[in-house]
Backbone bond lengths (Angstrom), bond angles and torsions (degrees), N, CA, C in turn:
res aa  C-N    CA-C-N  psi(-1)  N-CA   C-N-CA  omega(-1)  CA-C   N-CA-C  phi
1 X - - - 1.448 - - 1.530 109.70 -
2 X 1.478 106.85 136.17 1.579 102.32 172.68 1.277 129.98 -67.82
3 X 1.273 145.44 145.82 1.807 142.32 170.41 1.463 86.81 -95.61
4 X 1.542 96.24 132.87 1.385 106.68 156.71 1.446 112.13 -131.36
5 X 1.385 96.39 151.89 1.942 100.74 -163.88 1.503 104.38 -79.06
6 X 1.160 129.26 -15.36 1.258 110.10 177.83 1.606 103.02 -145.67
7 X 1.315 143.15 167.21 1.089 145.01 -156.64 0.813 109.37 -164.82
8 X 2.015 125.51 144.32 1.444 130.19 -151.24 1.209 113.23 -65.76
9 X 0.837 119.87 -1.06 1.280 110.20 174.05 1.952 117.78 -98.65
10 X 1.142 124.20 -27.41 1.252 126.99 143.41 1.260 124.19 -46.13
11 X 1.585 114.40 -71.68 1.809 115.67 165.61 1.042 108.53 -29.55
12 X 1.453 126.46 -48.57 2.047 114.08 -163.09 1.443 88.23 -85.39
13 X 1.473 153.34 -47.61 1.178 148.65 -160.07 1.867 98.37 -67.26
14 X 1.465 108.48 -39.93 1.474 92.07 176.93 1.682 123.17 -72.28
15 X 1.660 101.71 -28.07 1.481 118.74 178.45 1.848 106.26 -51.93
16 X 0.835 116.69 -59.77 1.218 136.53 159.04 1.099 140.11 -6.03
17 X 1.619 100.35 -65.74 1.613 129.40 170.00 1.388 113.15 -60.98
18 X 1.762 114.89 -36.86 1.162 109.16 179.27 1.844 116.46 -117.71
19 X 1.473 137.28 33.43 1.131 126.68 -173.46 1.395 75.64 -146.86
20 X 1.583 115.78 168.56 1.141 140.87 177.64 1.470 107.15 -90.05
21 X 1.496 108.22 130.68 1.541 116.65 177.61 1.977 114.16 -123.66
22 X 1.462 74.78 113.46 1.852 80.35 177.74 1.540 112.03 -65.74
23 X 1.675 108.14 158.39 1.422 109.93 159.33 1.732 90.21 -93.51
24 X 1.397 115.87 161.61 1.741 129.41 164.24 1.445 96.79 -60.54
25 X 1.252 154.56 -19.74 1.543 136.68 176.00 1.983 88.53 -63.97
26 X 1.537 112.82 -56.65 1.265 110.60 -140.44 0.962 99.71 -67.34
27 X 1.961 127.57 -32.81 1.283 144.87 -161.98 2.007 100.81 -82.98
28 X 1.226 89.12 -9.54 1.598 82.13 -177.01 1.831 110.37 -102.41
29 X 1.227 106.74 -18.66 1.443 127.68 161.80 1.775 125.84 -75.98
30 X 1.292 105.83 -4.62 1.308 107.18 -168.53 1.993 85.38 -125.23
31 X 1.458 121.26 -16.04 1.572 105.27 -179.54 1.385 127.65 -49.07
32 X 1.214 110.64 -33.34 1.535 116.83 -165.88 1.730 104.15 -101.96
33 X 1.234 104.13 21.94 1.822 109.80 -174.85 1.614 108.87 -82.70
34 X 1.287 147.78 84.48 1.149 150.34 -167.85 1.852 112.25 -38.14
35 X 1.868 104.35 -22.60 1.002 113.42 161.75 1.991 134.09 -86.08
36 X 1.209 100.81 7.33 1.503 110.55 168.20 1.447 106.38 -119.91
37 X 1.154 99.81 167.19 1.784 124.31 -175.96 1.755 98.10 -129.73
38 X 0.850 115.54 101.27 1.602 116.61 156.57 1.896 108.07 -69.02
39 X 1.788 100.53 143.80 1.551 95.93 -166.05 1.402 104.80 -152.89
40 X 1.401 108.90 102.23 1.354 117.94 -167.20 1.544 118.82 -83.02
41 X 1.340 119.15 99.77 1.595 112.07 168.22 1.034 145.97 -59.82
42 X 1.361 114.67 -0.63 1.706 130.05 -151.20 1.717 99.69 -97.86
43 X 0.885 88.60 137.71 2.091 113.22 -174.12 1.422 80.61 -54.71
44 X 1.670 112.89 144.21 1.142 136.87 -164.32 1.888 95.86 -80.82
45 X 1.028 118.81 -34.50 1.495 107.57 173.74 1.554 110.37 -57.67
46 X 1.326 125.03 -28.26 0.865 129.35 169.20 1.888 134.29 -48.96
47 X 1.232 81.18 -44.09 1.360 111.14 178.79 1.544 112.09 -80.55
48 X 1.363 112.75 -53.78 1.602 114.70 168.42 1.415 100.22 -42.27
49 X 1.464 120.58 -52.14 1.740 112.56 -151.27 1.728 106.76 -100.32
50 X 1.328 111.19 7.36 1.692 104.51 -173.57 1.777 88.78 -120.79
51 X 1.723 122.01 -32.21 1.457 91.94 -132.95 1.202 127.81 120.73
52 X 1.843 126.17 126.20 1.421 127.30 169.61 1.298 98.24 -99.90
53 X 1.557 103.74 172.14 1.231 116.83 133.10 1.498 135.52 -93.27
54 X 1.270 136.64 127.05 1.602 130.77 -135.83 1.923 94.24 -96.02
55 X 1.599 71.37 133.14 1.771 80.74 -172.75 1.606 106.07 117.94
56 X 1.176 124.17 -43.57 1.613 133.38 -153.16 1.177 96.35 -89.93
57 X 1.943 112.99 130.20 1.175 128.16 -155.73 2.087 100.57 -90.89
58 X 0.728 150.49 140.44 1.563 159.62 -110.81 1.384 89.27 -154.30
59 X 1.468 117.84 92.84 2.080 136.49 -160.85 1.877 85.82 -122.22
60 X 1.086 139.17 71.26 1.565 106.93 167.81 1.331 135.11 -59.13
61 X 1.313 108.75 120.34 1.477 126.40 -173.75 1.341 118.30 -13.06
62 X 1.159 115.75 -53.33 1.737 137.28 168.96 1.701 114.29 -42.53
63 X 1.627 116.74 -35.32 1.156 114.92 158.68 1.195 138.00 -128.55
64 X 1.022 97.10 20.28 1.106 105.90 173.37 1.965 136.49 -43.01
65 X 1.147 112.60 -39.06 1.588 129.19 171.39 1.587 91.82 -49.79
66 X 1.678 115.26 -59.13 1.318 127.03 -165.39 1.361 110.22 -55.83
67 X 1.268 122.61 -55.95 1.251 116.13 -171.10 1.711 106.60 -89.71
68 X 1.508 128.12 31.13 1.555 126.40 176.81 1.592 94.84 -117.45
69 X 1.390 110.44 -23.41 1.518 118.34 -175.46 1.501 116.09 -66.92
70 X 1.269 123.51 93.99 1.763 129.56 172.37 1.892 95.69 -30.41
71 X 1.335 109.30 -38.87 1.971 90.68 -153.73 1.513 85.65 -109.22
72 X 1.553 131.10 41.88 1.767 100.36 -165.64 2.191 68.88 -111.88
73 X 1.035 103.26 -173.59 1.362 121.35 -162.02 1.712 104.73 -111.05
74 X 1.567 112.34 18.47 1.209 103.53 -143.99 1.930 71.96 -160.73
75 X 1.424 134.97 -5.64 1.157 124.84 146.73 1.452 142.90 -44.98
76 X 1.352 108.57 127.23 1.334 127.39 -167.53 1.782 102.76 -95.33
77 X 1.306 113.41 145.22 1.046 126.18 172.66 1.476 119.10 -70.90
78 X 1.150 136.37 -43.84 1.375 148.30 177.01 2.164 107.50 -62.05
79 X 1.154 110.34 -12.10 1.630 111.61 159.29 1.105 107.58 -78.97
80 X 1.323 135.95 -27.35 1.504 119.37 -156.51 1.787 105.76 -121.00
81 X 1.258 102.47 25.31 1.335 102.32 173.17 1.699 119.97 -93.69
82 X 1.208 126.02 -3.64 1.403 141.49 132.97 1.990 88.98 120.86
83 X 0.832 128.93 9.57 1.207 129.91 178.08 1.251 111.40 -57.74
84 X 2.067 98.75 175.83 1.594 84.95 177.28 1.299 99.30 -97.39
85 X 1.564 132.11 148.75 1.614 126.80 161.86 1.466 99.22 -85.47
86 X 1.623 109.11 148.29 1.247 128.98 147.30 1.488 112.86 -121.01
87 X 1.351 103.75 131.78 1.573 115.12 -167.20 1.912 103.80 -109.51
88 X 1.693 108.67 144.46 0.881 121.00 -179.75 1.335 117.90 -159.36
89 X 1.297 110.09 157.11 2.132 122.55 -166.50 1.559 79.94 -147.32
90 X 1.589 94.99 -175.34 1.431 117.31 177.14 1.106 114.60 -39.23
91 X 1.572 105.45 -56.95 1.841 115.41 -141.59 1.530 108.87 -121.06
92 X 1.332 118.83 -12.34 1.373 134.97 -150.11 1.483 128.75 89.49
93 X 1.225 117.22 -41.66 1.591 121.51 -176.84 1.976 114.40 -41.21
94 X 0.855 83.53 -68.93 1.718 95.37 176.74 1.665 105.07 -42.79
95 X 1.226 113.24 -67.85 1.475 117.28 -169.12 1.802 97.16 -51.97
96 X 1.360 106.81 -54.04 1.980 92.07 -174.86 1.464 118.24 -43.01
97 X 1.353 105.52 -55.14 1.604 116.70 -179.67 1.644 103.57 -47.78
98 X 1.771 111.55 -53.77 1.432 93.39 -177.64 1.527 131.06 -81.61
99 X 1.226 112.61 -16.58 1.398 108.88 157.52 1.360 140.52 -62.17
100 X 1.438 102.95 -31.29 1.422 108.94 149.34 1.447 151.35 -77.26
101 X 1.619 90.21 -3.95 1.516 110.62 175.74 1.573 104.34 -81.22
102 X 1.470 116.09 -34.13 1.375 143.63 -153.44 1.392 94.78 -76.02
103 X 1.775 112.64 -45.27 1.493 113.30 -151.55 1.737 92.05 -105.09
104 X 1.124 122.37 -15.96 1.530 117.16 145.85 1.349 128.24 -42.92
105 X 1.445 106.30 -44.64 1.302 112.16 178.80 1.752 133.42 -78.97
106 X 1.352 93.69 0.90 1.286 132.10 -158.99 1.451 149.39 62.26
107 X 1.577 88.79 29.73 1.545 97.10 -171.49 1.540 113.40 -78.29
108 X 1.175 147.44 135.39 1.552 133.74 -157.85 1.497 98.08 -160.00
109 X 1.147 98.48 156.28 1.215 137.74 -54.05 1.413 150.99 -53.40
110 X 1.351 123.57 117.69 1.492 116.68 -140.26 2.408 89.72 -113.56
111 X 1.222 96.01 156.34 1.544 97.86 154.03 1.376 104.41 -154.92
112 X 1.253 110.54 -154.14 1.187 124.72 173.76 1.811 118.86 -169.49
113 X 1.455 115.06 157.79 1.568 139.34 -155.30 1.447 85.14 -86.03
114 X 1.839 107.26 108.76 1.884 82.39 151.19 1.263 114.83 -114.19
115 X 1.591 84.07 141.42 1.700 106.37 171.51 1.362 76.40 126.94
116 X 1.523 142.19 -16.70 1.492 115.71 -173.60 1.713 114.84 66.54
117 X 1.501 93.10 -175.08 1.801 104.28 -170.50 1.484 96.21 -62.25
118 X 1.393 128.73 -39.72 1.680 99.66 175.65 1.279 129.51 -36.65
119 X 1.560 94.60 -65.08 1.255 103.07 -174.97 1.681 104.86 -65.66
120 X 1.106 144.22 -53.12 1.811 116.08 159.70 0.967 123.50 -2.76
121 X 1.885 107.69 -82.71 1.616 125.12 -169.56 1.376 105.45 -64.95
122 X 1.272 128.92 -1.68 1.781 139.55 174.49 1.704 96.59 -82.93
123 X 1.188 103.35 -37.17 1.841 103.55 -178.07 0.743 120.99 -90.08
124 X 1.716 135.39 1.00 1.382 135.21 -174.91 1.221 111.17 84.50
125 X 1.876 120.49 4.75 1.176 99.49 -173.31 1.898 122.52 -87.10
126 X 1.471 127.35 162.37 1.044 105.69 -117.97 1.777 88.36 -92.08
127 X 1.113 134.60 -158.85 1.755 145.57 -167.49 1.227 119.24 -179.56
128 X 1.339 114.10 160.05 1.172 114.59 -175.26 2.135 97.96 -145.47
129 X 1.238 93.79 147.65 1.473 94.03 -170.23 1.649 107.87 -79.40
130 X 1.195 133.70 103.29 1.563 126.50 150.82 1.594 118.55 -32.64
131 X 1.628 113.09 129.63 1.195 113.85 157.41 1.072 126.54 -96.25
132 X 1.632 111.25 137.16 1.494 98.61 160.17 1.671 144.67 -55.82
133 X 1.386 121.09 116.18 1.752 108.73 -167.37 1.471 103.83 -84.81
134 X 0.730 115.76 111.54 1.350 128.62 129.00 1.508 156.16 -19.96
């Protein structure tokens, strides 16, 4: 079995310490802000089978670095519009790690949803179902 020096649950506790973490009231008060970007990490199967939140731009976790990177070849236009990102996954875990990977890199101002879209769709906040394309 492998030892590993630190474990997800440390990484998100360190993610944490240093990026800003919304409650879903605050994240649900800041959706309709022409100055935020909501930014969903969650694997698109995910999304087919749970649900968006409407408006929130669809970054998969997997490339995310790539598409925040001004010089990567694989940059998205919607990073560099100077907004604030708020980042979100299911549960929260994912989004801490990537917001802090994000705000390492210096993209700012970044946070993230804890508890993720559960905890949203736990608040009533509102969604819209993704289709699968075809």
């Amino acid at each position: 079995m492998a030892t590993v020096k630190k474990g997800i649950k440390e990484l998100c506790a360190e993610a944490e310490r240093e990026i800003e973490t919304l409650t879903v009231e605050q994240a649900l008060a800041l959706a309709n802000d022409a100055k935020v970007q909501l930014i969903d990490i969650r694997d698109i199967r995910e999304l087919w089978r749970e649900g968006g939140i409407p408006g929130a731009y669809h970054a998969p976790r997997g490339m995310l670095e790539f598409w925040v990177d001004p010089a990567s070849p694989y940059a998205k236009e919607v990073f560099q519009s100077g907004k604030k990102y708020v980042f979100f996954c299911a549960g929260g875990l994912r989004s801490a790690l990537a917001a802090k990977t994000v705000q390492d890199m210096g993209l700012t101002p970044v946070a993230h949803i804890q508890g993720g879209y559960g905890a949203w769709r736990e608040k009533g906040g509102p969604t819209v179902a993704i289709e699968q394309k075809k």
